[in-house]
N, C-alpha and C positions, 0 to 999 in steps of 0.2 A: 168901492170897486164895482163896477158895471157885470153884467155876465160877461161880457163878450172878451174883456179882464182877465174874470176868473177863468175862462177856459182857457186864454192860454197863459197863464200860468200855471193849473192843472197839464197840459201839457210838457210845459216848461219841466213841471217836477217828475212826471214820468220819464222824461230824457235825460234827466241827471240818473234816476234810478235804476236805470236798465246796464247802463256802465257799472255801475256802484256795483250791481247784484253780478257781473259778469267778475270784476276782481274778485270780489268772493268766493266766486266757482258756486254761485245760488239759483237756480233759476231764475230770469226777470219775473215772470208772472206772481212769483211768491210776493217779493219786493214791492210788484203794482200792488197786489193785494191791499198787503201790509200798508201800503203807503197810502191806499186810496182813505181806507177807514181811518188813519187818523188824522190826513186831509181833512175829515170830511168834521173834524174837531176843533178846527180852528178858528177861534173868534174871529168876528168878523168879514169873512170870506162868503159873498154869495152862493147858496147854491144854483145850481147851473139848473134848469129847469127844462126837459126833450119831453115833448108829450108823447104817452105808450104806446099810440097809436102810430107813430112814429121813427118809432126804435128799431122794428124787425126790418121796414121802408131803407133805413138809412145805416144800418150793421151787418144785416145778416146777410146779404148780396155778396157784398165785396168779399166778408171772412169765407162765406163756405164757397164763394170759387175760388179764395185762391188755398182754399186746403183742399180743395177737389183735382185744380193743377198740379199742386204739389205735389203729389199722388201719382205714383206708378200702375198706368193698367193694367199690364204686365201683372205685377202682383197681386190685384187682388183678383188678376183673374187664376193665378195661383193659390190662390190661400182663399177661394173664393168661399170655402165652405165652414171652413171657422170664421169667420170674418162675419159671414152672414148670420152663425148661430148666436154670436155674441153682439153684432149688431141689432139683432130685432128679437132673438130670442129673450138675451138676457136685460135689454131693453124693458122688454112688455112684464117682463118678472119683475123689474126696479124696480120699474113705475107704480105696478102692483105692490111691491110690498110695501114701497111708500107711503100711499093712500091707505092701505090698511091699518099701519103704525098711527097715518096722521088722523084716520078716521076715529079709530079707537081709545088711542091713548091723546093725541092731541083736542081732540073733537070737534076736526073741521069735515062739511059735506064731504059727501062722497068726488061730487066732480073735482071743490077746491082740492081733494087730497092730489087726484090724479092729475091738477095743473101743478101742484108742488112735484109728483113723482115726475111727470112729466121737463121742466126745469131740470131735476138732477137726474134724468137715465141716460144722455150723454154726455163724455168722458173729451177732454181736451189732452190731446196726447204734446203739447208743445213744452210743458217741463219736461215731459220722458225721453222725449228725442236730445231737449239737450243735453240729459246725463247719456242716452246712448250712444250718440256721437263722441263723449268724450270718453268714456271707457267702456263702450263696446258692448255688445249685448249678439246673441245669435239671430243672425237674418232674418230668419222667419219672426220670431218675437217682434221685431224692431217693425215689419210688413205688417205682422196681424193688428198689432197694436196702432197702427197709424191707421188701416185700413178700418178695423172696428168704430175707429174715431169720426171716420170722415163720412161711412154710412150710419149712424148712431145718430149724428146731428141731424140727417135727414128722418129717422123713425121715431127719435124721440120728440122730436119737436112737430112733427106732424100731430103724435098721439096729445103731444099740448095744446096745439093749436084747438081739437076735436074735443078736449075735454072745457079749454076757456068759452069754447060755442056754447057749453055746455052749461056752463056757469051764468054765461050773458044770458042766453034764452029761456034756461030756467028748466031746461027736458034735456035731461039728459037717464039713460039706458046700458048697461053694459052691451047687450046686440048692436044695438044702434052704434054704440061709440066704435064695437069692433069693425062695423060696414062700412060707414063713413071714413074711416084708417085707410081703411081696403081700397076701397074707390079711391081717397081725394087721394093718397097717395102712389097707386099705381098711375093716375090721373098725369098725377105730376112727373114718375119718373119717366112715362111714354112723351109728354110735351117739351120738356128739357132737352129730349134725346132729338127730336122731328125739329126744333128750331135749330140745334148745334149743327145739324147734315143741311140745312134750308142755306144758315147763313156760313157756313165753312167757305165754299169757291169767294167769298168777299175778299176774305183774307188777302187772298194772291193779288189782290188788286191794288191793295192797299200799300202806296211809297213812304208816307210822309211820316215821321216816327211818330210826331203830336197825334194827328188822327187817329192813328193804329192804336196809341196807348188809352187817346179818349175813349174809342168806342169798347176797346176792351175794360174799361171800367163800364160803360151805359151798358151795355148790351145785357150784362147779369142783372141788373134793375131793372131793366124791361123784362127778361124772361122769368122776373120775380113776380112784378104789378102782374101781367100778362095771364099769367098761369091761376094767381091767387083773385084778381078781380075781375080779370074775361073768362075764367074757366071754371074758377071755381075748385081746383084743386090744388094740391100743395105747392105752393111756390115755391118749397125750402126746398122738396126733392128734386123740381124743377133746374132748379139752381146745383144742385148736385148732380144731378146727369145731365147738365149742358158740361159744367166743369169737368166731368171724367172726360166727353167727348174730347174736349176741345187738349185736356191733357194727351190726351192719344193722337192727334194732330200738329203739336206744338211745334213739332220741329219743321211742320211746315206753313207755319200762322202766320209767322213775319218773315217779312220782305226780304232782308238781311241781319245778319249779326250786331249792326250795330242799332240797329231798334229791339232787336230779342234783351240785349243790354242795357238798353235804358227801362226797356220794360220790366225787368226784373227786380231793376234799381227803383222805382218806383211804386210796384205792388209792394214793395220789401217795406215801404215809408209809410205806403198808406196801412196795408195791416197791422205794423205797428202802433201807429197812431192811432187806430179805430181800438185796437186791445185796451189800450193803455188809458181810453176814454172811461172805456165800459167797467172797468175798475173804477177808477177814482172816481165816475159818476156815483154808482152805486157806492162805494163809501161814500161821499160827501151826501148823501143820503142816508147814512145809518142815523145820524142823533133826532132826525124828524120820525124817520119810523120807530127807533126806539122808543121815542114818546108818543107817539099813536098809539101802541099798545094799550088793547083793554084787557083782557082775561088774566094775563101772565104779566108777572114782572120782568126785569132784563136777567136777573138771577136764573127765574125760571128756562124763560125763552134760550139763555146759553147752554140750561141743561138737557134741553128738548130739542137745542140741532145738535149736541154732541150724540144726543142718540139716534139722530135722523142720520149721521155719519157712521154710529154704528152700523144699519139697516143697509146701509149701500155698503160696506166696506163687508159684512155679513152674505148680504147676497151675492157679492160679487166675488170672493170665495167659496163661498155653497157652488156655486153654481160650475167654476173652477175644475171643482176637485169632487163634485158629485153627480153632473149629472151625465158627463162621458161612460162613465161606468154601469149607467141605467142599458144594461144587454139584455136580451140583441137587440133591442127597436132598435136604437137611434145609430148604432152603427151600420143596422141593413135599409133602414130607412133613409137616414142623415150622410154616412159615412164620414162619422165626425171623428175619425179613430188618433186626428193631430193632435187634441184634447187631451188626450191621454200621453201627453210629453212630459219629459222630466221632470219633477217636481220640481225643479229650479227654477226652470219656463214658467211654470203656471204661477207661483211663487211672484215675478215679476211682471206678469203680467195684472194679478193681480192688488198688486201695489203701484200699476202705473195707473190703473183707474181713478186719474186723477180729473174737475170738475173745472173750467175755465171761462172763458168769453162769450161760449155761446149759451152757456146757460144764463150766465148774468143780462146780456140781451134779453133771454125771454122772459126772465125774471121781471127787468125792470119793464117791459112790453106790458104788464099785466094794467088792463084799465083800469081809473078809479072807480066808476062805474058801472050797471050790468043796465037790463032792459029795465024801462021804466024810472032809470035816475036815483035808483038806490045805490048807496056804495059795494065795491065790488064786498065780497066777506072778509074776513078776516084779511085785506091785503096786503097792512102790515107785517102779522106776524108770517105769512107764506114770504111776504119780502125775508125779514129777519131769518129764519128758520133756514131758509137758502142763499143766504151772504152767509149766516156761522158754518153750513154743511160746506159752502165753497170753499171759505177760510178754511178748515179743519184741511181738506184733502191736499189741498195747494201746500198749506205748510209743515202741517204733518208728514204725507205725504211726499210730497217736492224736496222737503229736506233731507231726508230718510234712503230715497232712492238710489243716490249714488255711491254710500257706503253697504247698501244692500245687493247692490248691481255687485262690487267691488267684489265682496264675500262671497259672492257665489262663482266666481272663477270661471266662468264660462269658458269653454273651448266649441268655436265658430263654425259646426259642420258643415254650414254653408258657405264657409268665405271661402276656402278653394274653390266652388263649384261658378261662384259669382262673378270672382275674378278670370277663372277662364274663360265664362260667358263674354265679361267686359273685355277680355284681350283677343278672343275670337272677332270679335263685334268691330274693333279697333283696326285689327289687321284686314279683314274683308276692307273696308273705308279705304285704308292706304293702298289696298293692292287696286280698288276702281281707282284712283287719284291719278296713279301712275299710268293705269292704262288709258285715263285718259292725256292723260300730258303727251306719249307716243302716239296717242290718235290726232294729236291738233296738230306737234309735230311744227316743221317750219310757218305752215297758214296761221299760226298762231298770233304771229305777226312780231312773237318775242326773240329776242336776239339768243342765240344759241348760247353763252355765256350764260345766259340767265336761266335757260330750263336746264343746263347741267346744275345748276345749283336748289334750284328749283327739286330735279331728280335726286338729288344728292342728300336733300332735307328729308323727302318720303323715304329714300331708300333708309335711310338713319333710323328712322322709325318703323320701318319693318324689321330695322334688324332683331329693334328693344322685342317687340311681341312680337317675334319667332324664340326669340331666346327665355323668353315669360311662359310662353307656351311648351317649350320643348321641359320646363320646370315644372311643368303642374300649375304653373300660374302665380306661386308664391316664391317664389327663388329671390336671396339675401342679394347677389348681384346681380339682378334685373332691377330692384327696389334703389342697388347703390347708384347702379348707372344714369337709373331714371331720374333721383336726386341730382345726381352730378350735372345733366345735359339741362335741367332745369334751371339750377344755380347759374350755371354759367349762361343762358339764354336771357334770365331776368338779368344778370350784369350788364349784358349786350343791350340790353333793351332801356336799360338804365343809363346808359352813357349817352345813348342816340338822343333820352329826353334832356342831358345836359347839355349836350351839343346843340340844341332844337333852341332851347331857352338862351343859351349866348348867343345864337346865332338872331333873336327876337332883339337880344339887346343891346344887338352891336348894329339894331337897324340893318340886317341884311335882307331878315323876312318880315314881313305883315305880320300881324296878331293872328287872322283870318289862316295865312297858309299855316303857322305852326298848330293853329288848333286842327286843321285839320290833319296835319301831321301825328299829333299827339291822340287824335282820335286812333289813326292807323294802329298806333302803339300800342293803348289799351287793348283793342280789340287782338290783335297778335300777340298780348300778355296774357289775352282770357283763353288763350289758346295753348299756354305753355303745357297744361296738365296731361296733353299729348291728344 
């Protein structure tokens, strides 16, 4: 079997797996894990072979814009100050206490420890969301947690970036490593920001859903190259504040609805695909690095990441439930006073610190090589030590959290507040709709029949939020009604696609008009949610 083979059937097996783990009610990421390392056992199967220098080039673009999109402005410019403390705070703590475990007790250099701590001080929030989506977690939790995640990738991979410099060239300083942070990473978030405002008016320009969708993939690869080989500063940040921009923009990126929908449909493929690589690459890698091993045996080495998973899963509790209550600095300093939320919150927050995709990126990123053609140090066992610490979090962790969500019974101080936001936001939109339909009026050119009904559809939905509103937001027959006007809209909408396809096969339409017919359809069914 050729590489080109094995990757896609590596593929292959990640697309059976992700269904698998979703009837379970498991996280996929557990699954790829799992699935990647014993993949990576199978007689006979090439391994797949991406040189490191190659990996951050061709993963890390695409993943951190589209969890930079993904991303609500909006919130973390609410939760901006917890987000930030446990983004780069408890970050530089990881990192730190990493290297000092790995210094110490494992007895790698100082720089190798901090490329290990560096690898594991950002947290992939994508098992947490999917246990919070299903059973519910309180808003801010579900905010800080995503938002932690998505700046994390940016400070903790900067500080690896700074410490592997460190490693190649052979000089590395704690001053120096902390200036270099300073610089290449303000560097980056200022460059990110000035290319996303440079190339924003494109957008409006742009008709053709293929273009639009290509350059929204190129564009983060260039402002990745761009930033890390013409500037010299962090490409990763870079890439994360083009991504927040462009999230704050989105609604006005694309052309129409029906390219926002294919775009979505297609980031959705590619991230998946890129996830699911970076597992089963790095498992189908495990049995080559376990036998590079020099110092330790595999007995050993699985005893030395369950404790390197202690260290994070330690720090990141300590830090939790200890360092909000260090009065009065940091509350008159920081005003970090959300920290000190109910012990249930912090509880799950610190169990969602869970380790995923973009650490195994920069994991498997690490050269064989430093300056002068010597091998990198120890790069196996830093490989191994951070596939067991990912393993542990992902399945420990990931399995763990939806009966631990469950237990703690949360009650959602936010969801009233959110929901009248979202039914304020809702009703403002339909009451411009309507005023504008009375402003175009007959010049509209549309037949009077048609804007009564037209009228008739808005007014229907001013009714739903005013009557959401006049509730607090959460009212039992606003929820039924909205249910009801939905059910019966998909019926409606379902009948016209049966109509459309007899009417295809009875030769009365082209292939061409019912697709585009059917296009209409979709797009008015992505609309049903109100």
């Amino acid at each position: 079997m050729s590489q080109i083979e094995s990757l896609i059937f590596l593929v292959a097996a990640a697309a059976l797996l992700a269904p698998l783990a979703g009837w379970l009610r498991v996280p996929y990421p557990v699954f790829l894990v799992v699935g990647g390392a014993a993949i990576g056992f199978v007689p006979g199967l090439p391994t797949v072979e991406i040189a490191a220098e190659v990996i951050f080039v061709a993963f890390l673009p695409p993943l951190l814009n589209a969890s930079a999109n993904s991303f609500s402005p909006l919130g973390l410019r609410q939760h901006l100050r917890p987000i930030s403390f446990l983004a780069i705070g408890l970050v530089l703590v990881t990192a730190t206490a990493v290297a000092v475990f790995s210094h110490y007790v494992v007895g790698l250099p100082w720089a190798v420890g901090f490329v290990l701590g560096g690898i594991l001080a950002p947290t992939d929030p994508v098992a947490a969301e999917a246990v919070f989506r299903r059973l519910g977690v309180p808003t801010r939790v579900e905010t800080i947690v995503g938002g932690e995640s998505l700046v994390n990738d940016g400070s903790g991979l900067a500080l690896y970036q700074v410490a592997l410099a460190a490693v190649v060239t052979g000089v590395f300083t704690v001053w120096g490593a902390a200036a270099s942070f300073v610089l290449v990473g303000g560097g980056g978030l200022l460059l990110g920001v000035a290319i996303a405002w440079l190339i924003s008016p494109l957008w409006k320009k742009l008709s053709d859903p293929t273009v639009t969708i290509t350059l929204s993939v190129l564009i983060p690869y260039g402002v990745y190259i761009l930033a890390d080989s013409g500037f010299g500063v962090s490409g990763i940040l870079a890439v994360v504040a083009y991504g927040l921009y462009q999230a704050w923009k989105s609604p006005i990126m694309y052309s129409n609805a029906s390219t926002r929908l294919q775009a979505m449909s297609f980031w959705g493929t590619l991230i998946f695909v890129l996830e699911a690589l970076l597992f089963i690459l790095l498992g189908q890698q495990l049995p080559s690095i376990l036998s590079g091993l020099d110092r330790y045996n595999v007995v050993q080495v699985a005893l030395l990441a369950l404790l390197v998973y202690g260290v994070l899963l330690a720090t990141r509790f300590g830090w939790l439930f200890a360092v909000p209550y260090i009065q009065p600095l940091l509350d008159r300093f920081f005003k970090t006073r959300y920290l000190r939320a109910p012990w249930k919150e912090r509880v799950v927050m610190g169990w969602s610190g869970m380790r995923g995709a973009v650490s195994l990126a920069a994991a498997l990123a690490i050269p064989l090589t430093v300056q002068g053609g010597a091998e990198f140090p120890e790069r196996n066992l830093v490989l191994a030590l951070a596939f067991g610490a990912i393993l542990l979090t992902l399945v420990v962790q990931g399995l763990t959290l939806g009966p631990l969500v469950a237990a703690m019974r949360f009650e959602d101080e936010d969801e009233t507040e959110g929901r009248l936001a979202e039914l304020k936001a809702r009703h403002r939109s339909t009451l411009a709709a309507l005023r504008e339909l009375e402003r175009r009026g007959e010049e509209s050119g549309v037949p009077e029949p048609s804007r009564v009904r037209m009228r008739r559809e808005y007014e229907e939905r001013l009714k739903r939020y005013e009557s959401g509103l006049r509730a607090g937001g959460l009212t039992r027959d606003y929820s039924e009604e909205s249910r009801a006007w939905r059910s019966l809209r998909q019926s409606l909408l379902d009948a016209e696609r049966a109509e459309i396809v007899a009417a295809r096969d009875r030769g009365e339409v082209s292939p061409e008009v019912m697709r585009r017919i059917q296009r209409d359809l979709d797009l008015e069914e992505s609309r049903i949610g109100g």
